[in-house]
C-alpha positions as CSV (number, residue, x, y, z in Angstrom):
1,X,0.0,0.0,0.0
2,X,1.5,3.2,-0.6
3,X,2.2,5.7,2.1
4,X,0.4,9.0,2.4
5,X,3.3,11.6,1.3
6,X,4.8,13.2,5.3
7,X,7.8,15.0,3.2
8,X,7.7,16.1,-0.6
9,X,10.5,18.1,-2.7
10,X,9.7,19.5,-6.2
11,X,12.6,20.0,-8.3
12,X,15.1,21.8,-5.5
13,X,17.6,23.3,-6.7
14,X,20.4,24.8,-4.9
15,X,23.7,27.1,-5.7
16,X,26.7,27.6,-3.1
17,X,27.8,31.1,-4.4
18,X,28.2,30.3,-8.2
19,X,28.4,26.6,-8.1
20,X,25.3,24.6,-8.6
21,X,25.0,21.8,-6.4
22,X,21.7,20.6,-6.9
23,X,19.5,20.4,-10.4
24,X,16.1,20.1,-10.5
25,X,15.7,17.3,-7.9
26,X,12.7,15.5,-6.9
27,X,12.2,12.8,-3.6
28,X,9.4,11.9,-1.1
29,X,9.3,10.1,2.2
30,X,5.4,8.6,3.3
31,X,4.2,8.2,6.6
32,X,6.3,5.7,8.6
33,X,8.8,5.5,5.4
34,X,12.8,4.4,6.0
35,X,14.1,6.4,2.9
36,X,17.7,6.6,1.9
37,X,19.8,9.1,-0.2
38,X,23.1,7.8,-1.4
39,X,26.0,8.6,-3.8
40,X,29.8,9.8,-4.1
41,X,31.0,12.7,-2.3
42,X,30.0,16.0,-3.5
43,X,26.9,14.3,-5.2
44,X,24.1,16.4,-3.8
45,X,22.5,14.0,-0.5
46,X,23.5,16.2,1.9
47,X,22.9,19.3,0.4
48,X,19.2,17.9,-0.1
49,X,19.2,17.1,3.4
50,X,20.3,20.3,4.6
51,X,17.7,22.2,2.7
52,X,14.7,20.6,3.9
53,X,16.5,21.1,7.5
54,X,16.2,24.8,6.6
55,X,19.8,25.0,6.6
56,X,20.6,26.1,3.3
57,X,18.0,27.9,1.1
58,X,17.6,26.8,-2.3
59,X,17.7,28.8,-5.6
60,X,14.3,27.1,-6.7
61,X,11.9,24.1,-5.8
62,X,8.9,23.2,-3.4
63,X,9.7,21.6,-0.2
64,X,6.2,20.0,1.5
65,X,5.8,18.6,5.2
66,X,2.4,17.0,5.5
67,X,1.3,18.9,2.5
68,X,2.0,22.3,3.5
69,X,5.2,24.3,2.3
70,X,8.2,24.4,4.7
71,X,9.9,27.2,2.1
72,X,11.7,29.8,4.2
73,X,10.9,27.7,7.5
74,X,14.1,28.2,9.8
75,X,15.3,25.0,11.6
76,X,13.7,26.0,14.8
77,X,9.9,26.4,13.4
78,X,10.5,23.0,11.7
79,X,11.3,21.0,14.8
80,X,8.0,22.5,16.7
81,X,6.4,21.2,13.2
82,X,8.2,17.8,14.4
83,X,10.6,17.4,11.8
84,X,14.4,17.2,13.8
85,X,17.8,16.2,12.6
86,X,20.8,14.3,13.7
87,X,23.6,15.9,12.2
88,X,26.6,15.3,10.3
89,X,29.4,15.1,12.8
90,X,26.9,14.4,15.6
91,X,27.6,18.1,17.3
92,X,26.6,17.0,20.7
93,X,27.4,19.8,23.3
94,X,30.8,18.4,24.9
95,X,30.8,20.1,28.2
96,X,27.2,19.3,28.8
97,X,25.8,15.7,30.8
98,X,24.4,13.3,28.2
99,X,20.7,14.2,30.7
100,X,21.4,17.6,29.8
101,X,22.3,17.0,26.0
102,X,19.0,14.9,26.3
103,X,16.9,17.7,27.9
104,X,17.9,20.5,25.2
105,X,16.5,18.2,22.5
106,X,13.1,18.6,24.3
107,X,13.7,22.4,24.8
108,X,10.5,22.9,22.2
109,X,8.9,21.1,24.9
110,X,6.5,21.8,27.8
111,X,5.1,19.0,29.2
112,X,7.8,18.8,32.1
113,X,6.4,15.5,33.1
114,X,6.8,13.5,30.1
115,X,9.8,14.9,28.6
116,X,11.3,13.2,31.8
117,X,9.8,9.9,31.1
118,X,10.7,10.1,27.4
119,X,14.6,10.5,29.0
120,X,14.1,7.4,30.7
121,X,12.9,5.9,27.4
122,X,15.9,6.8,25.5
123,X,18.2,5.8,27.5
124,X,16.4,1.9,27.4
125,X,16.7,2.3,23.2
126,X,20.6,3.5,24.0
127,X,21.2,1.3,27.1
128,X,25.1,2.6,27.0
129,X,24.2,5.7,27.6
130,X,22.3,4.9,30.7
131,X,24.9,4.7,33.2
132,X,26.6,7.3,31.7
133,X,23.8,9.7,31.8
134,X,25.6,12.3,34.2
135,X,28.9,11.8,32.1
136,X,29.9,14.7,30.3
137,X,29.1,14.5,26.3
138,X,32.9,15.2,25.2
139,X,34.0,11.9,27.1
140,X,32.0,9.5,25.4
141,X,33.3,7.2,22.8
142,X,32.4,8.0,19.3
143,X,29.6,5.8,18.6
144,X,28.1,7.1,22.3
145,X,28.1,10.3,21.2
146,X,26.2,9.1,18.2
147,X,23.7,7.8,20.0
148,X,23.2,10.6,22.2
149,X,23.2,12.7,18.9
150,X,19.9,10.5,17.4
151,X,18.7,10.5,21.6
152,X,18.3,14.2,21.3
153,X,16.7,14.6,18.1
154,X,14.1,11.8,19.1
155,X,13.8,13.9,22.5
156,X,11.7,16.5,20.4
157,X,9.0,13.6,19.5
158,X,9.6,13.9,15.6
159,X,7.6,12.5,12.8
160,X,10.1,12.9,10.5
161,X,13.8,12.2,11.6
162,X,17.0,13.5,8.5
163,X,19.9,11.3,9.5
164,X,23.0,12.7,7.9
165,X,25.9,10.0,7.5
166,X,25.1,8.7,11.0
167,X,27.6,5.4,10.4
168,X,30.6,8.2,9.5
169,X,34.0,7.4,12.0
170,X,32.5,4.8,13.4
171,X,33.8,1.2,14.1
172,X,31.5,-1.5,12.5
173,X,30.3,-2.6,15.5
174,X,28.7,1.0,16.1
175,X,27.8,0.8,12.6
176,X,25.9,-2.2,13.2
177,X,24.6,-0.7,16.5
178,X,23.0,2.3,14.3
179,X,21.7,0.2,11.8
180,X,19.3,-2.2,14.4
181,X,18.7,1.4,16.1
182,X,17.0,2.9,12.9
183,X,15.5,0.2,12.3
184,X,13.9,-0.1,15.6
185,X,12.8,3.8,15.2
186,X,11.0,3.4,12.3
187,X,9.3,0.4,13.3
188,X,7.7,2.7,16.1
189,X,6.6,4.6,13.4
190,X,9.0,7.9,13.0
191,X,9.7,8.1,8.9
192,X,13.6,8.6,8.5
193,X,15.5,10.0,5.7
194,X,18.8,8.7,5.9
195,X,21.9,10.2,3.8
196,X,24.6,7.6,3.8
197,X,28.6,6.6,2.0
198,X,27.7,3.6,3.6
199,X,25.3,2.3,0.8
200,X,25.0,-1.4,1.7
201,X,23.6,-0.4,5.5
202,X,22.0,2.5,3.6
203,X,19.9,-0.4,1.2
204,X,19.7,-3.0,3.3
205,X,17.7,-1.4,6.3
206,X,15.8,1.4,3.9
207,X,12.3,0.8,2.2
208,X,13.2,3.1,-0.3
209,X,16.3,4.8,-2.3
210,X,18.0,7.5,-4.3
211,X,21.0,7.1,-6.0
212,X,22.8,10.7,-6.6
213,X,25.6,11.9,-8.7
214,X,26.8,15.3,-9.8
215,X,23.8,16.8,-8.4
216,X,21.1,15.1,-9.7
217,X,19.1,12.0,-9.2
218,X,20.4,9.0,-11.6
219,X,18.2,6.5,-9.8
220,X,15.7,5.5,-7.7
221,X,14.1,2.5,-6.5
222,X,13.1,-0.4,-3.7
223,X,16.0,-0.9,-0.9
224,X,16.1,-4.2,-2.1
225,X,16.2,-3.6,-5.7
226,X,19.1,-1.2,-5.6
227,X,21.0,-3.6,-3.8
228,X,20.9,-5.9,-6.3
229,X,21.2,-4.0,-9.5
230,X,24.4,-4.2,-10.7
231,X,25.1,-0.8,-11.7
232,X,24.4,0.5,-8.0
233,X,27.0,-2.9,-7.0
234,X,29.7,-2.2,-9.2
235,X,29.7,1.2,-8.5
236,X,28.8,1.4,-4.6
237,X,29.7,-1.7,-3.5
């Protein structure tokens, strides 16, 4: 069955000064919907990510969240529209307590009460975080401080989570780690769209995919079916 559309982007396009970094691309997540973006370096995934974040502005296109335009929106108004990010890098606050890197994901928040609960919750889906929760954030192992980077954006309740190369610097057990983690917050029904170098996680875990190069979209198709074609193989895998 397919999904009713949560995000929708009409041929974006998007210049950084004179350089064109995006051309007239189109992508969708539905409702509940694992979607991947994936490519070479300097392709475009991120770029796309970032403007739907509100954290670049693009030249020209239509950018939809459950069918109203986003356009404009700065990354603030989006997350109280529940749309939240885990960045590239993972930019967790170093000096602050994972609880306290927890609590300013909620800071859109004012139901005191079950933004405490929903602590406790994230720290059972990151159980390594749990007895470090009064642990300072800059201490943490690399893969901790990636989970505390997707336990703050979940903090703000989101519909739709962007995911921008979670699996970057990590070990492959972490890598493995994020992987089952997605999964397991998409199966509670938050869509995700995930930009990723690491295509095989990337298509084995997402419902759907882009393939991007120079810019544009040059495919797109089933997780599954991307996996296997041997275009995407030979060139990503």
């Amino acid at each position: 069955m397919e999904k009713r559309p949560l995000l929708e982007v009409r041929n974006l396009t998007v210049y950084y000064g004179t350089v064109r970094a995006l051309n007239n691309v189109s992508f969708a997540v539905g409702e509940g919907e694992l979607v991947c973006m994936i490519g070479p370096n300097g392709a475009g995934k991120s770029t796309a990510l970032k403007a739907v974040a509100g954290l670049v502005r693009p030249k020209s296109g239509e950018i939809l969240y459950d069918r109203n335009s986003i356009s404009g929106l700065h990354p603030e108004g989006l997350v109280r529209l529940g749309m939240s990010i885990v960045p590239e890098g993972r930019r967790v606050f170093p000096s602050m307590t994972v609880l306290e890197n927890l609590e300013m994901g909620a800071y859109a928040r004012h139901d005191v009460h079950r933004v405490c609960q929903d602590i406790e919750e994230i720290l059972e889906l990151f159980p390594s975080l749990k007895d470090r929760r009064r642990q300072k954030a800059g201490t943490l192992s690399t893969g901790e401080q990636q989970m505390l980077a997707f336990g703050r954006a979940l903090m703000s309740k989101p519909k739709l989570l962007l995911a921008d190369e979670p699996s970057d610097g990590l070990s492959p057990y972490y890598i493995d780690v994020i992987s089952e983690k997605l999964k397991e917050i998409n199966g509670k029904g938050t869509g995700i769209l995930l930009v990723e170098q690491n295509a095989r996680m990337a298509l084995e875990i997402c419902h759907r995919g882009y393939v991007f190069k120079i810019g544009e979209i040059m495919m797109e198709g089933e997780g599954k079916e991307l996996l296997s074609n041997p275009e995407i193989r030979k060139v990503f895998l």
